[in-house]
N, C-alpha and C positions, 0 to 999 in steps of 0.2 A: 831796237829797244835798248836802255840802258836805263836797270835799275835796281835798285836792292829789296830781296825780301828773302826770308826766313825760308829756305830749304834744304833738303838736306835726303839722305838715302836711310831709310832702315833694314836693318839688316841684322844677321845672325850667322852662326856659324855653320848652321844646320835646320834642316824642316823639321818644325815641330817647337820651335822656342817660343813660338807665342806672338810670332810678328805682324800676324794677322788683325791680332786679339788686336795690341798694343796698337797697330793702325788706325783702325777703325778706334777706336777710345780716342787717341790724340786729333784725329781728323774732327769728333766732336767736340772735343774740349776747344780745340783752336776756334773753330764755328762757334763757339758758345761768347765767345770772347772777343765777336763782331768782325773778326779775321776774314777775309774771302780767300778759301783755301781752295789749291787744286789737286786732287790726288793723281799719284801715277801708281802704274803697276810694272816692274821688269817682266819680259816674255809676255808669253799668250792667252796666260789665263783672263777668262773672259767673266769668270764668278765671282772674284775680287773685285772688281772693277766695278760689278752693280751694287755692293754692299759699298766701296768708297763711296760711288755717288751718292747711298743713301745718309750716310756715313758724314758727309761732307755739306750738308744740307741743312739750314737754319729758317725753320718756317718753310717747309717745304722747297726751299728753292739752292742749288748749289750748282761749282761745276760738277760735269759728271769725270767718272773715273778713264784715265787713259792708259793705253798699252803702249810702253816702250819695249822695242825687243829687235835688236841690230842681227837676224836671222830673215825675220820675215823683211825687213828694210835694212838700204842702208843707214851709215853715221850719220851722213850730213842731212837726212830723212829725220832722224830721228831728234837732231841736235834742234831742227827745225820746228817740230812740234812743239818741242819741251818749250824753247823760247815765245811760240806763238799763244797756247795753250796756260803758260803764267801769265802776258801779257796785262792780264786783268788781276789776277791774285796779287795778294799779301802775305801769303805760306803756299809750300809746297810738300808736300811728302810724296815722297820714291820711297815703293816699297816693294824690296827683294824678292826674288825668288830664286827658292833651298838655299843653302850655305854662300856668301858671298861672293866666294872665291867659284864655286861652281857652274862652270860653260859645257858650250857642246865637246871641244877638246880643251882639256886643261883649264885654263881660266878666259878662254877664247869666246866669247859672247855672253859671260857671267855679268852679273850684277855689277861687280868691282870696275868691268870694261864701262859699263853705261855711269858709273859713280867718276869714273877719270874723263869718258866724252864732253860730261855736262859741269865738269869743276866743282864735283857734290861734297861735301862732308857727309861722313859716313858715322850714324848713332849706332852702335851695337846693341842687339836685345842678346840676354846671355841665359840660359835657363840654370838657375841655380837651385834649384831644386835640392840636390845634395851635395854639395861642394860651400867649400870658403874661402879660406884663402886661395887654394888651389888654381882657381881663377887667374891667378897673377902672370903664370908663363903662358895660357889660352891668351890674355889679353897682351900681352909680351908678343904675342907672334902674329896676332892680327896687325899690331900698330907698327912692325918694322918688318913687314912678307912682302909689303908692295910700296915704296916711299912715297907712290904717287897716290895713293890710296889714305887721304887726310883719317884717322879714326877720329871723330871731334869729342866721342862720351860715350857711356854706356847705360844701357837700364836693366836691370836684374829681373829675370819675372820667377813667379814661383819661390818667394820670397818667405820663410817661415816667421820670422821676427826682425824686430828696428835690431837686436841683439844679431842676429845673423847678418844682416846689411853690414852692421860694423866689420865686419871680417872681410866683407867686398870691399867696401869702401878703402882699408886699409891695403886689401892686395891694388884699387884701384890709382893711390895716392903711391905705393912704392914704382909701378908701371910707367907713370903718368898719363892715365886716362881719366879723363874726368868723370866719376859718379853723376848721375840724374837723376836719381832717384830708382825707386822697383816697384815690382807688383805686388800684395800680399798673393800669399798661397790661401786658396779660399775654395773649397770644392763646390759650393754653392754657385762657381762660375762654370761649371761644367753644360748647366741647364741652359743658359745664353748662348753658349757656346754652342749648342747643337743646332738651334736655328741660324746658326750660318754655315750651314752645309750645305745639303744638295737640294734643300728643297726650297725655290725661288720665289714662290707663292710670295703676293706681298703684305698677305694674312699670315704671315707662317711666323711672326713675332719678331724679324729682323730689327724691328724700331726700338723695344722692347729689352732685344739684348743689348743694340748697340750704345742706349741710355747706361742700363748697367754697368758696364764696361767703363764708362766713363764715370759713373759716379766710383767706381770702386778703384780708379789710380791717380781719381784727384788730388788727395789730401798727401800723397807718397811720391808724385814725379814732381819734381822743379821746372815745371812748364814755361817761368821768366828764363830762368838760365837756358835752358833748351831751345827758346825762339832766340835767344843774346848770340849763343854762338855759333848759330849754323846759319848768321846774314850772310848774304852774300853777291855779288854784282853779276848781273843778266847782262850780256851786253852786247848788241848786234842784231841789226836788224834780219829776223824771218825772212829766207829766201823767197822769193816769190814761186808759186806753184805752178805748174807746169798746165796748160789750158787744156782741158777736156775737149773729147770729139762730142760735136751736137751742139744747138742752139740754147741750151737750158730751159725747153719746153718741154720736158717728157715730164711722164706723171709715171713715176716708183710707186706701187703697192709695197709695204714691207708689213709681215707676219708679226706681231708683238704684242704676246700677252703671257699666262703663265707656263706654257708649253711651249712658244718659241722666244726667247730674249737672249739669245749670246749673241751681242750683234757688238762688235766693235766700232766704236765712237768715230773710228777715220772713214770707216768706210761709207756710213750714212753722210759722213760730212762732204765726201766728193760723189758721192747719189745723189747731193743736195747740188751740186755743180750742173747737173744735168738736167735736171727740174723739182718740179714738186715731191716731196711723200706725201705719202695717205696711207698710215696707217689702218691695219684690219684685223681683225680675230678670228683663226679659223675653227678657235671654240666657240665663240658667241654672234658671229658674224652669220646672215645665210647667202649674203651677196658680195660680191667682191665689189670693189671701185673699178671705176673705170680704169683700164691701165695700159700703159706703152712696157709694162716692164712688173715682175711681181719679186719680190726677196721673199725667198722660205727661210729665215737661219735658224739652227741650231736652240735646241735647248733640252727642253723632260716632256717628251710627246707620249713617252709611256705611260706614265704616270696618269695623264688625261686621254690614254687610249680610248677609254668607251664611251666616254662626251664629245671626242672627236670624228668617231664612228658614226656617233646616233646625230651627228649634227647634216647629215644628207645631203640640205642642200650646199649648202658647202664642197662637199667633196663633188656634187656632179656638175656645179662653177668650177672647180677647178679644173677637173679633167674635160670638163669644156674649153676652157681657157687654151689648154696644153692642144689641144687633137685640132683646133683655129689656128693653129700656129703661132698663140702671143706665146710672149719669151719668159719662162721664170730659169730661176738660179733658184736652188735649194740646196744647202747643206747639212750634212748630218740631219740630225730631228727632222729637219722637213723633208731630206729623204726619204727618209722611213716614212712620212707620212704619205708621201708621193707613189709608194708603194701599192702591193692589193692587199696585205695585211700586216698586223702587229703583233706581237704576241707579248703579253706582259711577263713581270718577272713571276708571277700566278698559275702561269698556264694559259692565260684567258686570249683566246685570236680574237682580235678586230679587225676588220673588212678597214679598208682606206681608199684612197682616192683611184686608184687601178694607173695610172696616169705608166708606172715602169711594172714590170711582168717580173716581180719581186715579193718577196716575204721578206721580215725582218722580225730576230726575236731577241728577248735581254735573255732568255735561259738557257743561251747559246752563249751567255757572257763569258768575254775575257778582255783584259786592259788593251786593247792598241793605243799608242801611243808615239807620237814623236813629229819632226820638222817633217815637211814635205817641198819638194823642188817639181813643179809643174808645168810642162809645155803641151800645149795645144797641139793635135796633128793638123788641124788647120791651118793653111801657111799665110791666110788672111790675119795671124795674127800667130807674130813670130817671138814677142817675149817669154821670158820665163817669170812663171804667177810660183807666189813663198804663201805656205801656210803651215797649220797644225793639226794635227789628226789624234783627235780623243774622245774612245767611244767603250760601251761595253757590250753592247749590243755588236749582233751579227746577222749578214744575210745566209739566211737557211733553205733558200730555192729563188733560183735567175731561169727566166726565159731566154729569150734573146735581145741582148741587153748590148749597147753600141757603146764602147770606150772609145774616148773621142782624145785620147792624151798618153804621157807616159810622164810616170810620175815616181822620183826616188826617194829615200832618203835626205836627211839634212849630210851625209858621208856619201852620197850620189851611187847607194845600192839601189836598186830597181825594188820598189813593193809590190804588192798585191793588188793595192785602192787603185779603184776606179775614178773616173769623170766619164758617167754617163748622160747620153744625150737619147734625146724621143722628138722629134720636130724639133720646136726652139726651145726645150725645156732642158736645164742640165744639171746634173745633179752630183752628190758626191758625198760621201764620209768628209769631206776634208772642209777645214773654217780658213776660205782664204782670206788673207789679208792684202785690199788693194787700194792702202791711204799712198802706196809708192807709186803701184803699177796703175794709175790715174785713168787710162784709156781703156782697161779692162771692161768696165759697166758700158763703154760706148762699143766697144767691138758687139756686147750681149746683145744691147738697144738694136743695132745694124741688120740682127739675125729677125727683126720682126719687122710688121709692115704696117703697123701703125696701131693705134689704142682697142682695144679686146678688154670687152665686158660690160658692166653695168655702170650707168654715168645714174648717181642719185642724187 
């Protein structure tokens, strides 16, 4: 590919300046303006990423939202997506995660590293909330910390007055960083802002705020200047991918509805190398599709604990499915639901599919979190599988429960999480990512013995 279009990294100094806000607003402002935009996300997060696609969306139709993160893959993995994944855009936004400079060590798989990979300019979001000039040696030390590191502009959010802006602008103009414009400070944005938290529903007003949003930094960001300077030349043909095991006749069940959607964009995309999806709901579904293969992923199964319970049939399809020997993969959310019970953040137990000799409850909550490095003790399958581990729920009673793995830290300390397995069912805390490790879904496929369930 060799071409030019409007991309660029956003970014901050620190979590919590608004860069979220400021994403989703410009993703629709560019969409508004006939643009075919793509967004990306740095790291793992999987919740950004559904509000980008919604975000990125003109008449319902956009790319959806991608994860760059040189942890779970490598560079040339990643340099590869970015390239394939614009191929069709006319804007791109990368958007950071926490402070720019912030990696596993030091500035070692930060933002700033994916903004030098892909030859990004880098737009600053700055929370000025209480500061003026001040800004001038913050924005001094971003623009000469890392020479390889282009700053191309900055946008102010939390903006009191055009009267305060002046005082940026002028610490901007002494710096030499270009002004973009800011956000007013408006507390009436706080209420938008809530529906883009944890609750994924696509009732939950996402469309709603992320309109807002954009109408309230229209008339304040220089959105000409801001596509002018951050063109720039794509250039190099997308390596070719590495061919899947299997003929591309299996038929994927994948879980997607309001209790399970963390599903990263690579992974369905090499599921899709392998054959069909067929999407299901194991809220509203009573039957499963026929299948060579089912995906549980992650998402707020708590949340829908007692609709998930009282949906019956469902759960005794699936632990039918499981005890036949078809093959599912579940992580996180669909763990727990793979479970014999749930317990909400309420007190409330729900019965679940019985499938692992487990309970699982949120009143048990505490943050796990962090990279995970995973090898199979199978030695039919001898790579190492990279993911992310982020939950607040805990398991509060195990049977006898088969760890089929060892699995460390992203600093390669040994943890606690599991990869359990029950027949060909396996399960796990953990949300791997396998748009790198390609053969992964065909090792699962391998463990079963052909399509298990209902053909309708």
């Amino acid at each position: 590919m060799n071409k030019k279009l409007s991309a660029f990294l956003l970014a901050a100094p620190s979590s919590g300046s608004g860069k979220t806000t400021l994403s989703l607003a410009l993703l629709r402002l560019f969409a508004e303006r006939g643009l075919r935009v793509q967004p990306f996300k740095c790291g793992p997060d999987y919740l950004d990423t559904m509000l980008h696609t919604r975000a990125a969306a003109k008449g319902g139709e956009g790319h959806r939202g991608i994860n760059l993160d040189t942890f779970m893959a490598g560079e040339a993995h990643v340099r590869n997506v970015f390239v394939r994944k614009s191929a069709e855009a006319d804007a791109a936004v990368v958007e950071c995660v926490m402070g720019l400079f912030d990696g596993a060590v030091k500035a070692d798989g930060s933002s700033a590293s994916i903004a030098k990979l892909l030859e990004l300019p880098v737009v600053l979001v700055v929370d000025a909330k209480a500061v003026g000039y001040s800004v001038a040696p913050l924005l001094y030390g971003f623009k000469h910390f890392d020479p390889d590191v282009r700053i191309a502009g900055v946008i102010f959010n939390r903006v009191n007055s055009e009267s305060h802006y002046r005082f940026l602008k002028d610490a901007c103009l002494d710096v030499g960083v270009e002004p973009l414009g800011y956000v007013p400070r408006n507390d009436a944005m706080t209420l938008p802002e809530r529906y883009l938290g944890l609750n994924t529903d696509a009732g939950a007003g996402q469309e709603a705020a992320i309109v807002a949003m954009a109408e309230h930094v229209r008339k304040t960001l220089d959105i000409e200047r801001l596509l002018e300077i951050v063109t720039v030349d794509v250039s190099g043909a997308a390596a070719p991918l590495l061919p899947v095991r299997g003929n591309g006749s299996a038929v994927i069940a994948v879980a997607r509805d309001e209790a399970f959607n963390f599903l990263y964009a690579e992974n369905l995309d090499v599921l899709r190398e392998y054959g069909s999806i067929e999407y299901f709901s194991p809220l509203d579904d009573a039957r499963l599709p026929g299948a060579d293969m089912i995906y549980l992923a992650g998402g707020y199964p708590e949340l829908y604990a007692g609709k998930l319970s009282d949906n019956l049939a469902m759960r005794r399809e699936m632990l039918d499915f499981s005890t036949k020997g078809g093959v599912i993969y579940a992580e996180c959310g669909g763990m727990m639901y793979l479970g014999r019970s749930m317990t909400d953040h309420e007190g409330n137990r729900f019965p679940m599919c019985g499938v692992f000799d487990m309970d699982t409850s949120m009143q048990e909550a505490g943050l796990h979190l962090g990279y995970r490095k995973v090898r199979l003790n199978d030695p039919a399958y001898g790579g190492e599988l990279r993911g992310h581990e982020f939950h607040y729920s805990a398991i509060t009673r195990k049977g006898a429960l088969n760890n089929v793995a060892s699995i460390a830290s992203a600093r390669n300390k040994p943890v606690d999480t599991a990869l359990f397995r029950f027949c060909n069912t396996f399960a796990s805390y953990i949300h791997l990512y396998w748009g790198e490790t390609r053969d992964f879904p065909g090792y699962l496929l391998s463990r079963g013995g052909g399509s298990v369930g209902s053909r309708q």
